[in-house]
PDB file with SEQRES, HELIX, SHEET and CRYST1 records, atoms N, CA, C and O in Angstrom:
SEQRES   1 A   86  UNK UNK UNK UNK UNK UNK UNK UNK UNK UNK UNK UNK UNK          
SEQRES   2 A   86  UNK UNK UNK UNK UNK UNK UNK UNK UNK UNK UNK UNK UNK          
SEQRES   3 A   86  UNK UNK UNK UNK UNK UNK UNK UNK UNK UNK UNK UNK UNK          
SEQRES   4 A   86  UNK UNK UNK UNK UNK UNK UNK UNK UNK UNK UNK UNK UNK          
SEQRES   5 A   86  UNK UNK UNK UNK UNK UNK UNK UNK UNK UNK UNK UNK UNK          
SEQRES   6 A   86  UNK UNK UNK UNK UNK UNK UNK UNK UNK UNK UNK UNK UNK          
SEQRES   7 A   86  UNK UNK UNK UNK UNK UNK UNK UNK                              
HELIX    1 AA1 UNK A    2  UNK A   40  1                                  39    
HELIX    2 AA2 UNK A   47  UNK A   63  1                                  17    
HELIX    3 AA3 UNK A   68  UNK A   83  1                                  16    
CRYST1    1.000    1.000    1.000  90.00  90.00  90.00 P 1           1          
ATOM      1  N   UNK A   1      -5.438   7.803 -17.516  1.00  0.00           N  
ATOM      2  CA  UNK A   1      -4.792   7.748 -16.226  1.00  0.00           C  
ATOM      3  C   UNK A   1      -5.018   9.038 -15.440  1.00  0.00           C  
ATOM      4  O   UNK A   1      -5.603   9.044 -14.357  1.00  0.00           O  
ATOM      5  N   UNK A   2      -4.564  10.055 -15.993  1.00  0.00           N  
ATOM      6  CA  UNK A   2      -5.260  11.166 -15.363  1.00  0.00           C  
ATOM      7  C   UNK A   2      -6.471  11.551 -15.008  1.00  0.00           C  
ATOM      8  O   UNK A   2      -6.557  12.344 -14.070  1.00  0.00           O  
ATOM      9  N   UNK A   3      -7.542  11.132 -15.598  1.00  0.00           N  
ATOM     10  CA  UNK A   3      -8.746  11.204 -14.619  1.00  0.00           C  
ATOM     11  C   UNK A   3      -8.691  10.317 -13.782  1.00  0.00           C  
ATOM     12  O   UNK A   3      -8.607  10.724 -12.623  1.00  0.00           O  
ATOM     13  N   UNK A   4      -8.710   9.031 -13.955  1.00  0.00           N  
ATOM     14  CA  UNK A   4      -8.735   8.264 -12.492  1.00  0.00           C  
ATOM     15  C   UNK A   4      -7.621   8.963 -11.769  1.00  0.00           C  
ATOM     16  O   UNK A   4      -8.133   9.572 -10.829  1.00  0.00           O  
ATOM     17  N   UNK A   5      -6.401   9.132 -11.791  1.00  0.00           N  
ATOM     18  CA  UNK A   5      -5.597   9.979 -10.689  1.00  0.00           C  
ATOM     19  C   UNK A   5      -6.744  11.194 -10.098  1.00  0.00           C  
ATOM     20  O   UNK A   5      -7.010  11.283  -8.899  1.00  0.00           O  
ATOM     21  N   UNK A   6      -7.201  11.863 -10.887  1.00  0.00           N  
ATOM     22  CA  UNK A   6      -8.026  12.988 -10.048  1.00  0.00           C  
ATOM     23  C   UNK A   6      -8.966  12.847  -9.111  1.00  0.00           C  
ATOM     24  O   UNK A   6      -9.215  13.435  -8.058  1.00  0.00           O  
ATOM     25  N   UNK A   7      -9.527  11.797  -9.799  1.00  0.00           N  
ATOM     26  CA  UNK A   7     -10.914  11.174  -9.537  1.00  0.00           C  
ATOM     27  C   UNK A   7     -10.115  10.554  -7.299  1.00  0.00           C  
ATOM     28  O   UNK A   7     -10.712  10.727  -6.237  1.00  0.00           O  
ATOM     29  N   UNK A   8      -8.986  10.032  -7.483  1.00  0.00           N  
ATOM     30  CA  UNK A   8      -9.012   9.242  -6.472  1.00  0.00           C  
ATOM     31  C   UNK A   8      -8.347  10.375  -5.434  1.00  0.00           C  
ATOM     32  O   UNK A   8      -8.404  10.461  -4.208  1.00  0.00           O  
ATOM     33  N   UNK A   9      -7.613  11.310  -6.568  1.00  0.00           N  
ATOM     34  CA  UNK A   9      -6.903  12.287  -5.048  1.00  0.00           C  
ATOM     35  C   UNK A   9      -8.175  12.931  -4.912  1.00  0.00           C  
ATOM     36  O   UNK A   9      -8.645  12.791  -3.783  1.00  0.00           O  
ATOM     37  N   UNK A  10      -8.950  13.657  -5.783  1.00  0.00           N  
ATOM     38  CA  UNK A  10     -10.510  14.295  -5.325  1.00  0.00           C  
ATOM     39  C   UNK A  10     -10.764  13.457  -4.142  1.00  0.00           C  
ATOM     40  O   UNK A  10     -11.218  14.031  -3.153  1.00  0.00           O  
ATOM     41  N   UNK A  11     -10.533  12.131  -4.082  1.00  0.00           N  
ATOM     42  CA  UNK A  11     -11.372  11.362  -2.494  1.00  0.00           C  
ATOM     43  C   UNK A  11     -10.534  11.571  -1.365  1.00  0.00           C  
ATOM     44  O   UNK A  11     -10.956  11.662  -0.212  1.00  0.00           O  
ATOM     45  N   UNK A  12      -9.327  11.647  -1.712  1.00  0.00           N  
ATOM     46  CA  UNK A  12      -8.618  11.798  -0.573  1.00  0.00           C  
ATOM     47  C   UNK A  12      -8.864  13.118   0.067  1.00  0.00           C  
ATOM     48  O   UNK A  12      -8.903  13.423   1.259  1.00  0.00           O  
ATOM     49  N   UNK A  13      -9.034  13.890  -1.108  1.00  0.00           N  
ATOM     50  CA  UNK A  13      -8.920  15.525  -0.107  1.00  0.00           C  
ATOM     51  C   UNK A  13     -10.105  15.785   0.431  1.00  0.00           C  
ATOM     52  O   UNK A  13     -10.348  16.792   1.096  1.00  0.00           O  
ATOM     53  N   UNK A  14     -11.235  14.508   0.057  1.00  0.00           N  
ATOM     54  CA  UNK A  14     -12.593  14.570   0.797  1.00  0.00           C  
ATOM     55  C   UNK A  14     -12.535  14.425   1.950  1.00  0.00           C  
ATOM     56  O   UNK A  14     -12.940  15.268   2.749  1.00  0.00           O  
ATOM     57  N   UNK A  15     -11.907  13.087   2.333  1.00  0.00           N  
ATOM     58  CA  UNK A  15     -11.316  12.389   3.466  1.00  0.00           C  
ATOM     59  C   UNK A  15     -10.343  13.155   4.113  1.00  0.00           C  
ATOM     60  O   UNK A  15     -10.443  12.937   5.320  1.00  0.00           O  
ATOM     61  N   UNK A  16      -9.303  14.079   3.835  1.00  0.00           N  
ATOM     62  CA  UNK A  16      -8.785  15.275   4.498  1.00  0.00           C  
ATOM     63  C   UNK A  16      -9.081  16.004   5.438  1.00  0.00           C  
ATOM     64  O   UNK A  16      -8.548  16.276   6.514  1.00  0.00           O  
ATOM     65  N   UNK A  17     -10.906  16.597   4.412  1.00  0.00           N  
ATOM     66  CA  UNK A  17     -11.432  17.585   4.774  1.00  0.00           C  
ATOM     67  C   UNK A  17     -12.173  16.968   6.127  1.00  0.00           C  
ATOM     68  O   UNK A  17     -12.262  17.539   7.214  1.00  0.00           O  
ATOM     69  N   UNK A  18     -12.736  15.514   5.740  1.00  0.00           N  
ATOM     70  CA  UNK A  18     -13.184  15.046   6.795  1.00  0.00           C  
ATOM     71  C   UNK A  18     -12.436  14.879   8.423  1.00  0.00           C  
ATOM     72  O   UNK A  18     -12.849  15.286   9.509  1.00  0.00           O  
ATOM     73  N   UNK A  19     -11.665  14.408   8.208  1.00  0.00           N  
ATOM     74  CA  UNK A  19     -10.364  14.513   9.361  1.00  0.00           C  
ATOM     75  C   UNK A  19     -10.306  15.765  10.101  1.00  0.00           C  
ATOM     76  O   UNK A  19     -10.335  15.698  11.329  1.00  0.00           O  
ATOM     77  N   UNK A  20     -10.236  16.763   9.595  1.00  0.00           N  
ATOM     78  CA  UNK A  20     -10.022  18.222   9.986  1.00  0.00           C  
ATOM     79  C   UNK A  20     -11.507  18.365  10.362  1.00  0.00           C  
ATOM     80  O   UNK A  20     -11.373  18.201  11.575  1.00  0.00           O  
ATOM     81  N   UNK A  21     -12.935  18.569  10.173  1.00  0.00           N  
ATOM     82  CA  UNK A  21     -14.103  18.420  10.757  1.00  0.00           C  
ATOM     83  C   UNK A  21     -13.925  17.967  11.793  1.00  0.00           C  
ATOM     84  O   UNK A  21     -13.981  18.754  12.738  1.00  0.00           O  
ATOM     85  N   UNK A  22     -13.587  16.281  12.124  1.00  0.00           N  
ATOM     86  CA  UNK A  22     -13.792  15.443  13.096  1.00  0.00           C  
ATOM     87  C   UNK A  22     -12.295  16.149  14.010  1.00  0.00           C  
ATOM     88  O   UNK A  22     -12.824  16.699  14.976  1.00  0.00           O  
ATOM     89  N   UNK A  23     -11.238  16.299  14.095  1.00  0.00           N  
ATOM     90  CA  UNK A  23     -10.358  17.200  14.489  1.00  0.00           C  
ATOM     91  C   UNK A  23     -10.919  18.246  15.589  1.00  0.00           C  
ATOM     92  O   UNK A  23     -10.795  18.246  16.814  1.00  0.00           O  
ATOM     93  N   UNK A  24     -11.857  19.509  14.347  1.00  0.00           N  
ATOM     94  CA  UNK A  24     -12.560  20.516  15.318  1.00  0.00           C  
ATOM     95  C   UNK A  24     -13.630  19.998  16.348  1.00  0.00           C  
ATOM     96  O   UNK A  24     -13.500  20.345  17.522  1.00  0.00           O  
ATOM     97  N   UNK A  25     -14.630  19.227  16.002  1.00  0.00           N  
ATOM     98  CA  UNK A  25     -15.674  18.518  17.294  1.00  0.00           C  
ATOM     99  C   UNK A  25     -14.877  18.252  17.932  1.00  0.00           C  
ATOM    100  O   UNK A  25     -15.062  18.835  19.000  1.00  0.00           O  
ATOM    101  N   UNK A  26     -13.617  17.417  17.976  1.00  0.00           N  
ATOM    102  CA  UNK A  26     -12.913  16.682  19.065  1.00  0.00           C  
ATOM    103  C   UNK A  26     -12.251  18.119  20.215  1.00  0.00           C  
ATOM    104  O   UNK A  26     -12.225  18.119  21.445  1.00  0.00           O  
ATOM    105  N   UNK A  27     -11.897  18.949  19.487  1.00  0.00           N  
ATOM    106  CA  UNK A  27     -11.254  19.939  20.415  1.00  0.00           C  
ATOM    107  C   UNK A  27     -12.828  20.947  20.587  1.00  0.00           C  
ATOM    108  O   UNK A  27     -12.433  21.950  21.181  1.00  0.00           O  
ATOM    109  N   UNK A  28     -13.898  21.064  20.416  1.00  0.00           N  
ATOM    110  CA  UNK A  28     -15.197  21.355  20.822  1.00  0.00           C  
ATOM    111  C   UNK A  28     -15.616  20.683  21.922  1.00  0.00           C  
ATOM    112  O   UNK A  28     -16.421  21.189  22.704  1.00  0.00           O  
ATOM    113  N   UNK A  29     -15.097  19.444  22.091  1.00  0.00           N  
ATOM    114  CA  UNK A  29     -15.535  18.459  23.148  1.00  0.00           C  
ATOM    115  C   UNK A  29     -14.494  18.625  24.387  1.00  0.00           C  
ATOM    116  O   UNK A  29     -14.961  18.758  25.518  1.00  0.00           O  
ATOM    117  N   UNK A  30     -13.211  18.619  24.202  1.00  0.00           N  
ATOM    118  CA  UNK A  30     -12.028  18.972  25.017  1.00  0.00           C  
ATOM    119  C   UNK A  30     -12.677  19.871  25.543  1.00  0.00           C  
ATOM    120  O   UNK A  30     -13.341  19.576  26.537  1.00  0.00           O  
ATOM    121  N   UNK A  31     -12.688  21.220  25.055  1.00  0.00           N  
ATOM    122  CA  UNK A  31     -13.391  22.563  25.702  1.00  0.00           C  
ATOM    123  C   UNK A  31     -14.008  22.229  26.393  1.00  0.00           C  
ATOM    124  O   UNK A  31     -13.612  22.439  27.539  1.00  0.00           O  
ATOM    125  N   UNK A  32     -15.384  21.490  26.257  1.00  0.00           N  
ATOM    126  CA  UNK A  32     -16.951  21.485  27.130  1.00  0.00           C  
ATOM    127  C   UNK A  32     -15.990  20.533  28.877  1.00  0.00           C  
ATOM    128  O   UNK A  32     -16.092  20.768  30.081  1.00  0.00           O  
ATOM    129  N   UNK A  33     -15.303  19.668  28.216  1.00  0.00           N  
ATOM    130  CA  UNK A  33     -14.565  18.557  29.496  1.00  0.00           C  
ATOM    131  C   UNK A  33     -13.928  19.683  30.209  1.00  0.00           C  
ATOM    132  O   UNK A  33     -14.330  20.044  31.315  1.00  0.00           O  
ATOM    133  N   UNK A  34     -13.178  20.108  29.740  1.00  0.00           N  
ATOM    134  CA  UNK A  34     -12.514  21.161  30.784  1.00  0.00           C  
ATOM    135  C   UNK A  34     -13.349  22.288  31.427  1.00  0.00           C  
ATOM    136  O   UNK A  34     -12.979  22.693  32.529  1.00  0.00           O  
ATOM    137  N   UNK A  35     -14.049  22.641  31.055  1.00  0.00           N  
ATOM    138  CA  UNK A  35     -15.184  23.532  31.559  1.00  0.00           C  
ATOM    139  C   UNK A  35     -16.199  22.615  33.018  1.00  0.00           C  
ATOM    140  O   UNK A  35     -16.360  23.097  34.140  1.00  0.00           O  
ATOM    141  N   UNK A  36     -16.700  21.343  32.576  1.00  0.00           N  
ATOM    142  CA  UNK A  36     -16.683  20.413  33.535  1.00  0.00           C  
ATOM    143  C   UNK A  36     -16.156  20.335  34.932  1.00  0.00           C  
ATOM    144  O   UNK A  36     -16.487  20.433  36.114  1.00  0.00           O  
ATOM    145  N   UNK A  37     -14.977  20.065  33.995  1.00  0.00           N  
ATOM    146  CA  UNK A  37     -13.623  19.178  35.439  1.00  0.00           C  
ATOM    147  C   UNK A  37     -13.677  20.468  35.977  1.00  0.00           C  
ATOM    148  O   UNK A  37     -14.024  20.458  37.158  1.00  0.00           O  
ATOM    149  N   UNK A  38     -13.349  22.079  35.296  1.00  0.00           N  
ATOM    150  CA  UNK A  38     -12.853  23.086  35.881  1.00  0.00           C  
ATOM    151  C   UNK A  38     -14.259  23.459  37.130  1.00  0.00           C  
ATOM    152  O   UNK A  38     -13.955  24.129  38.117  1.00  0.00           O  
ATOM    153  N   UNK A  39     -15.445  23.065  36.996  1.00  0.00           N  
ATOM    154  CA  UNK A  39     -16.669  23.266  38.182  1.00  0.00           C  
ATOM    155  C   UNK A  39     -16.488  22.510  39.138  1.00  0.00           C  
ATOM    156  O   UNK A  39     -16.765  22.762  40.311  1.00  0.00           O  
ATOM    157  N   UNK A  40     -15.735  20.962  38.469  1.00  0.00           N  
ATOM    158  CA  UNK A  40     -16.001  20.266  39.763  1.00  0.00           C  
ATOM    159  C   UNK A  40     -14.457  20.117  40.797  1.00  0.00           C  
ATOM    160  O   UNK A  40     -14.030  19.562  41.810  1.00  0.00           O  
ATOM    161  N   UNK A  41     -14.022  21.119  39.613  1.00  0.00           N  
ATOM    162  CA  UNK A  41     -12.264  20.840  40.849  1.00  0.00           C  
ATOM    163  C   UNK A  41     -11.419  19.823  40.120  1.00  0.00           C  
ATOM    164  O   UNK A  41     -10.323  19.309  40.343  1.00  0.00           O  
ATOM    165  N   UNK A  42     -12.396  19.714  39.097  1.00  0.00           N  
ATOM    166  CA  UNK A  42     -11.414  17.868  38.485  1.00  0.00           C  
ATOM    167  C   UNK A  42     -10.042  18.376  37.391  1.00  0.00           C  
ATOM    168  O   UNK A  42     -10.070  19.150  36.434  1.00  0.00           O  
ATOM    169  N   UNK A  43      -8.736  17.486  38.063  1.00  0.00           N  
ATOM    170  CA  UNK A  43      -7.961  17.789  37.105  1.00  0.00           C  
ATOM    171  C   UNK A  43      -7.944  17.107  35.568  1.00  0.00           C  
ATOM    172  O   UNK A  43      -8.256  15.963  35.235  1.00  0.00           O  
ATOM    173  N   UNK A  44      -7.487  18.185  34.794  1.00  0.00           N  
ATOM    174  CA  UNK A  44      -7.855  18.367  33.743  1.00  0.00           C  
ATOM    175  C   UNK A  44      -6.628  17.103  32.764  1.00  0.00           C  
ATOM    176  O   UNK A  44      -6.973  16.758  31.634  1.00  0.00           O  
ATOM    177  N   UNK A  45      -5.331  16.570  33.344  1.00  0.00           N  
ATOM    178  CA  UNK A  45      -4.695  15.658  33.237  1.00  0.00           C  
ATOM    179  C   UNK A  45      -5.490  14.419  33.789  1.00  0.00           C  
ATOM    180  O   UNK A  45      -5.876  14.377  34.957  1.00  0.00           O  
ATOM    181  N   UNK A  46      -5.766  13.159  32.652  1.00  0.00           N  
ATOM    182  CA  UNK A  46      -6.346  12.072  33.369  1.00  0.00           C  
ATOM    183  C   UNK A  46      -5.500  10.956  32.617  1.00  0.00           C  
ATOM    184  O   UNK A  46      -5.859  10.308  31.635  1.00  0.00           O  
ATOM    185  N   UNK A  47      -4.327  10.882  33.282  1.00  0.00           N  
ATOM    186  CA  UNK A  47      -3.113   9.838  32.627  1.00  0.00           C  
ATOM    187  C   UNK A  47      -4.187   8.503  32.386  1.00  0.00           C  
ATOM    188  O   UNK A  47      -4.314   8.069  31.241  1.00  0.00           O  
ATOM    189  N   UNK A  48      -4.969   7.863  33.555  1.00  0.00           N  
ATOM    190  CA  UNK A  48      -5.294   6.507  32.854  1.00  0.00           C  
ATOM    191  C   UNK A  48      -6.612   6.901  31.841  1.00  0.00           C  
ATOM    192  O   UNK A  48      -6.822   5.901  31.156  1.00  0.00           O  
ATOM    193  N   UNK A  49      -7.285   7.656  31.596  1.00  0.00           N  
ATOM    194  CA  UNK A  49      -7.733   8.103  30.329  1.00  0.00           C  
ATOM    195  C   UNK A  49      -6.965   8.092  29.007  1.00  0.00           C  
ATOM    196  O   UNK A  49      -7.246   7.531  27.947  1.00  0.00           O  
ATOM    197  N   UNK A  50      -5.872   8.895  29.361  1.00  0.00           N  
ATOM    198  CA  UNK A  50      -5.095   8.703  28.093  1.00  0.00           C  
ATOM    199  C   UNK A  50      -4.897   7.305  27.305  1.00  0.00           C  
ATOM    200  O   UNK A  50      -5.183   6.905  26.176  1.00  0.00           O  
ATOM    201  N   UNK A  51      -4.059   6.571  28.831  1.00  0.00           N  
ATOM    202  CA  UNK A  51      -3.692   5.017  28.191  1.00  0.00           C  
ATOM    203  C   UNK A  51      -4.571   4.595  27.863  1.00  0.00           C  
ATOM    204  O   UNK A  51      -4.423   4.121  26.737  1.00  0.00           O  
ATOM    205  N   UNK A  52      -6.283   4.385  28.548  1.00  0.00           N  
ATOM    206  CA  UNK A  52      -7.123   3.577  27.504  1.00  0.00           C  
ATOM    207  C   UNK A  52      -7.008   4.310  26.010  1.00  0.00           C  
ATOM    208  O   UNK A  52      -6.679   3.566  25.087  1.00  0.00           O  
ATOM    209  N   UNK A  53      -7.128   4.994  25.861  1.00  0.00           N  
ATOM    210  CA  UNK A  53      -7.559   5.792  24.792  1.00  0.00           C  
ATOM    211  C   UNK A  53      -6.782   5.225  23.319  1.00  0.00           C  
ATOM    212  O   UNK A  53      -7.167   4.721  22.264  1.00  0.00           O  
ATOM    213  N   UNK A  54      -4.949   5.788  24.163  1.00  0.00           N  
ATOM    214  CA  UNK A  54      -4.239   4.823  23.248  1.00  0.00           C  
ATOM    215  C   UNK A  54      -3.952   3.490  23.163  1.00  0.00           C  
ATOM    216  O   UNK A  54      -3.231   2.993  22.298  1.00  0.00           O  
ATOM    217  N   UNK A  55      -4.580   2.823  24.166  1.00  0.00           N  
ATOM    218  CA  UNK A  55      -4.503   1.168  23.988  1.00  0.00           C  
ATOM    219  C   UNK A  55      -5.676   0.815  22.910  1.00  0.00           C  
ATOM    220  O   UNK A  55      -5.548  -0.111  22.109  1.00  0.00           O  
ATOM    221  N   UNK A  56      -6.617   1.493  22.960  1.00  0.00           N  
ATOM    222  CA  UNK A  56      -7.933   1.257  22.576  1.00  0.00           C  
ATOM    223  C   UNK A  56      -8.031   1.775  20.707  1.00  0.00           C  
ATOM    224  O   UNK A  56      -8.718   1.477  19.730  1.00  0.00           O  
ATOM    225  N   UNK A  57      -7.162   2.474  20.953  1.00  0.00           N  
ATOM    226  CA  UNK A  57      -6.774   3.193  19.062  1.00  0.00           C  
ATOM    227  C   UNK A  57      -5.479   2.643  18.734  1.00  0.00           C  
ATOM    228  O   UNK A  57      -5.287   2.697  17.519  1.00  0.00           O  
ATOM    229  N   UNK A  58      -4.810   2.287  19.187  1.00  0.00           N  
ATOM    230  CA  UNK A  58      -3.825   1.704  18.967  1.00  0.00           C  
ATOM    231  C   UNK A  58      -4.092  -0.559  18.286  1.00  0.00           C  
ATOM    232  O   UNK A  58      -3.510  -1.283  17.477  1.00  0.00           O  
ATOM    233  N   UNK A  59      -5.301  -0.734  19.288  1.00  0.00           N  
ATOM    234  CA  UNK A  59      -5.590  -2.351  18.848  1.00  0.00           C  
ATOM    235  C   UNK A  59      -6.339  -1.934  17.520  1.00  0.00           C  
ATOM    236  O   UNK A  59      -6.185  -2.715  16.581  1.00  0.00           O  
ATOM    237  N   UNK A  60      -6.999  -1.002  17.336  1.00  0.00           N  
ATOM    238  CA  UNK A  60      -7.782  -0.585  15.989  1.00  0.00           C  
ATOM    239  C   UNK A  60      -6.886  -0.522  14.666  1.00  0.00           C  
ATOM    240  O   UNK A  60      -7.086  -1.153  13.628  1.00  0.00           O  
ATOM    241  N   UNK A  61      -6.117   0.152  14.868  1.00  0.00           N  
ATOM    242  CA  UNK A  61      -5.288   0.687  14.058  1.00  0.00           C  
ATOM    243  C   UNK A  61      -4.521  -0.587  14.276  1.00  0.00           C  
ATOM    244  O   UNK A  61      -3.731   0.057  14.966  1.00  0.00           O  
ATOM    245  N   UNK A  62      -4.182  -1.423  14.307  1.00  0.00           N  
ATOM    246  CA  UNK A  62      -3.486  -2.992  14.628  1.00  0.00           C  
ATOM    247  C   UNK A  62      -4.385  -3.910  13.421  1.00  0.00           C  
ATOM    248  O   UNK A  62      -3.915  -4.525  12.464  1.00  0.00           O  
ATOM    249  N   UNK A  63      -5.845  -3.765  13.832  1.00  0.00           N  
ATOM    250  CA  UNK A  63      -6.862  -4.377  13.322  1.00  0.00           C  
ATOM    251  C   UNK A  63      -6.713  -3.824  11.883  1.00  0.00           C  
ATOM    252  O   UNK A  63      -6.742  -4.728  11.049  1.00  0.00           O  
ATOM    253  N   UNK A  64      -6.530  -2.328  11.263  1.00  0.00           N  
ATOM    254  CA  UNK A  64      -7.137  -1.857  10.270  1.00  0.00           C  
ATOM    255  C   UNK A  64      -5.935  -1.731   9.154  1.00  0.00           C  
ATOM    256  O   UNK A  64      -5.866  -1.321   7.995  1.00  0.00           O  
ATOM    257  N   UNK A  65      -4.854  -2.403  10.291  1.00  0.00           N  
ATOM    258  CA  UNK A  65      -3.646  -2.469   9.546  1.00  0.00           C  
ATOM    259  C   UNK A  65      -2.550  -0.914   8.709  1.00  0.00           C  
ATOM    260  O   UNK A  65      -2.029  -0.679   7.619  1.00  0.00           O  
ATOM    261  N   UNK A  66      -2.688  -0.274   9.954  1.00  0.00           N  
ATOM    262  CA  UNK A  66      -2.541   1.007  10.068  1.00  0.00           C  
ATOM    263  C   UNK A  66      -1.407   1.272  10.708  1.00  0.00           C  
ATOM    264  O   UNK A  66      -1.552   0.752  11.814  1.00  0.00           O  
ATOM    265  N   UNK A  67      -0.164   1.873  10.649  1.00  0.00           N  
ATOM    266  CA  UNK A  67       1.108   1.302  11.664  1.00  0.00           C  
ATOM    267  C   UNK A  67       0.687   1.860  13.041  1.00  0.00           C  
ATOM    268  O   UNK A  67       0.410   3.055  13.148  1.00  0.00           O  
ATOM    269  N   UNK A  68       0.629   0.980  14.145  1.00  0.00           N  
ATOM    270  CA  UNK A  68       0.891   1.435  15.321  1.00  0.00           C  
ATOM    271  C   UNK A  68       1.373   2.492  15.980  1.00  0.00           C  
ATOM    272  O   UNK A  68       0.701   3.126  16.794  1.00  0.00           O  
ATOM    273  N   UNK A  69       2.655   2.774  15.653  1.00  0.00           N  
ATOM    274  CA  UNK A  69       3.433   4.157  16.116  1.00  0.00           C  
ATOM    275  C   UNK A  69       3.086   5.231  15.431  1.00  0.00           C  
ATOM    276  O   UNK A  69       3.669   6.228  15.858  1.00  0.00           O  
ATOM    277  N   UNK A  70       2.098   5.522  14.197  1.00  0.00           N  
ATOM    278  CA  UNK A  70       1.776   6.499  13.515  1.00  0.00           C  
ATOM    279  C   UNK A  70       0.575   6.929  14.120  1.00  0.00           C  
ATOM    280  O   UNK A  70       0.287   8.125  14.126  1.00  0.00           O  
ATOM    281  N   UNK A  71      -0.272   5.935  14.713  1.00  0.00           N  
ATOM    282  CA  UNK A  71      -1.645   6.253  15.844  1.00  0.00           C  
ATOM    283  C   UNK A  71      -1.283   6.800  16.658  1.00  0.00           C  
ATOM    284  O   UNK A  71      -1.799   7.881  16.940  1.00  0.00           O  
ATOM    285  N   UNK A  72      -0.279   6.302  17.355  1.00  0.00           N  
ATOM    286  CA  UNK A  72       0.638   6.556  18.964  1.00  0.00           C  
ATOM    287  C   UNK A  72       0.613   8.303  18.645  1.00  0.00           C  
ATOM    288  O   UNK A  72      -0.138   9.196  19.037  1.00  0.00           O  
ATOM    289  N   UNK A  73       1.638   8.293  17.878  1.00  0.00           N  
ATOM    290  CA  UNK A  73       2.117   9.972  17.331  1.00  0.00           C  
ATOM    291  C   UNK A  73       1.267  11.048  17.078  1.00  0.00           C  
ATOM    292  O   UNK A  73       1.384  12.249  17.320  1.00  0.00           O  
ATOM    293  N   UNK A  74       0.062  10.149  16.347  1.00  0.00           N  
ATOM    294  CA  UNK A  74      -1.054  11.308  16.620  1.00  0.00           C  
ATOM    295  C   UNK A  74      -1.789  11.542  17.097  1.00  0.00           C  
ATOM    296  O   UNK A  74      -2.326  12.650  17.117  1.00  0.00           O  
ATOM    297  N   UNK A  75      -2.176  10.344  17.810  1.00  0.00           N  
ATOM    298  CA  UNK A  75      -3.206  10.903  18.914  1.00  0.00           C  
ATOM    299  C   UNK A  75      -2.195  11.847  19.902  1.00  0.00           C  
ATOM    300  O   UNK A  75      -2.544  12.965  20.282  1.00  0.00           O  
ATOM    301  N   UNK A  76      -1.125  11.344  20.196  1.00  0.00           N  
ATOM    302  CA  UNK A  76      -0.111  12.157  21.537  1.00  0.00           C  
ATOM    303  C   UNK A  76      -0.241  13.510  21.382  1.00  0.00           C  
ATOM    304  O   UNK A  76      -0.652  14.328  22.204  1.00  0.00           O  
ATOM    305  N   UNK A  77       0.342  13.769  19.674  1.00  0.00           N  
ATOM    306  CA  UNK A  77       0.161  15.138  19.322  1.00  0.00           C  
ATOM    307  C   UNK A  77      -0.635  16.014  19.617  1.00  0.00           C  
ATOM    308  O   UNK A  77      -0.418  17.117  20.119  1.00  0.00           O  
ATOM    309  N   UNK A  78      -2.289  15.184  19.077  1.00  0.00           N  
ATOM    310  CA  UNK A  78      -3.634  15.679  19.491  1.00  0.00           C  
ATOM    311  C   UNK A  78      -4.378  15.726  20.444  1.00  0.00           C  
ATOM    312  O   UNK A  78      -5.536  16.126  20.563  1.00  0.00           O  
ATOM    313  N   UNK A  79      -3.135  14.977  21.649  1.00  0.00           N  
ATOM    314  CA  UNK A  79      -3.863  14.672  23.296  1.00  0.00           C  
ATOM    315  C   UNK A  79      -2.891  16.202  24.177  1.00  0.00           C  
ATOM    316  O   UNK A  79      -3.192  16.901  25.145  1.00  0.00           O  
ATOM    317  N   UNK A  80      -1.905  16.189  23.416  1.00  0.00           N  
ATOM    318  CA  UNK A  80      -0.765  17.334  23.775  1.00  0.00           C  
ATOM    319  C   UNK A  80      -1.746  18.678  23.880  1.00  0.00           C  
ATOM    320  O   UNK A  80      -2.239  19.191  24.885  1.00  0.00           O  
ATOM    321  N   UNK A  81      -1.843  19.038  22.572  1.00  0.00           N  
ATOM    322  CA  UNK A  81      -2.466  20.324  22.074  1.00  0.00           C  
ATOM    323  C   UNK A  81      -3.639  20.259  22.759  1.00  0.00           C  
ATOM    324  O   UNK A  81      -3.832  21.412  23.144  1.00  0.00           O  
ATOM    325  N   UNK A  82      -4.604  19.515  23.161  1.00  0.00           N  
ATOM    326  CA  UNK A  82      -5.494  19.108  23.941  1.00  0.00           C  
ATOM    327  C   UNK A  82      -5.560  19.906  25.123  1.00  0.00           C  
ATOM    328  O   UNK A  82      -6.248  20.899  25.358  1.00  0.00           O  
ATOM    329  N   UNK A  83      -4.573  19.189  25.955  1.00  0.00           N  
ATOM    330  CA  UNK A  83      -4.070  19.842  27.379  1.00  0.00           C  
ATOM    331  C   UNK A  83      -4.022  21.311  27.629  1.00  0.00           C  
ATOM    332  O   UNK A  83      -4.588  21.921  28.536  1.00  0.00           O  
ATOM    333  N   UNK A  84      -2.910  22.001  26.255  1.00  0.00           N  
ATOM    334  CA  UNK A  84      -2.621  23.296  26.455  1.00  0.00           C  
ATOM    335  C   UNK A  84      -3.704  24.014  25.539  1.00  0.00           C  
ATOM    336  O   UNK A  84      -3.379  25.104  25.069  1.00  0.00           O  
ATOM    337  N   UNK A  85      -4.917  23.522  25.252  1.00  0.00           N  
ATOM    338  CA  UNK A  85      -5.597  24.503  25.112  1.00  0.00           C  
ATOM    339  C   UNK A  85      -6.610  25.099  26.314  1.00  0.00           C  
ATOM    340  O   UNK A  85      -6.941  24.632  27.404  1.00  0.00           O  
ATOM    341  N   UNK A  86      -6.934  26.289  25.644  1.00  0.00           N  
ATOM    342  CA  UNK A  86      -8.061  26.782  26.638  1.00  0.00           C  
ATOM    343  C   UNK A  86      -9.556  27.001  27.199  1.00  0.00           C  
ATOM    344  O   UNK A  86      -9.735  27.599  28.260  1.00  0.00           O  
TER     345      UNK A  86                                                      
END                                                                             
C-alpha cells in the first residue's frame, strides 16, 4: 500500500508543479496585455472578458465534473491578483 500511495501522491505533486508553471505563463501573459492596452490607452479592466472567461471555464469544469464554485473561486482569485499586478 505504501508504494502505490507514493507512487500516486508522486503524480499529484507532478500535477502541482504543473499548475504553478501554467500559473506563471498566465501572469507572463497578463504582463505583455497590460503593456498592450497601456500603448493603446486600453483599459486594463475588461468586465465582459472576464464573464466569457468564467462562463467558458465554468461549462468545462461542469463537463469534467469539477465543482463549479471551486472554478468560479479560482479563477476570481487569479483574475483579482491579475488586475493588481504590475
Amino acid at each position: 500500500m505504501s508504494v502505490e500511495l507514493n507512487r500516486l501522491r508522486d503524480q499529484i505533486d507532478v500535477i502541482d508543479q504543473q499548475i504553478l508553471y501554467l500559473l506563471s505563463k498566465r501572469f507572463f501573459l497578463v504582463k505583455k496585455i497590460k503593456a498592450v492596452k497601456n500603448r493603446y490607452g486600453l483599459s486594463i479592466y475588461a468586465p465582459e472578458r472576464e464573464a466569457m472567461v468564467l462562463t467558458s471555464c465554468c461549462a468545462e469544469a461542469k463537463r469534467l465534473g469539477i465543482p463549479i464554485q471551486l472554478v468560479r473561486d479560482i479563477l476570481s482569485r487569479i483574475m483579482s491578483e491579475s488586475y493588481m499586478m504590475k
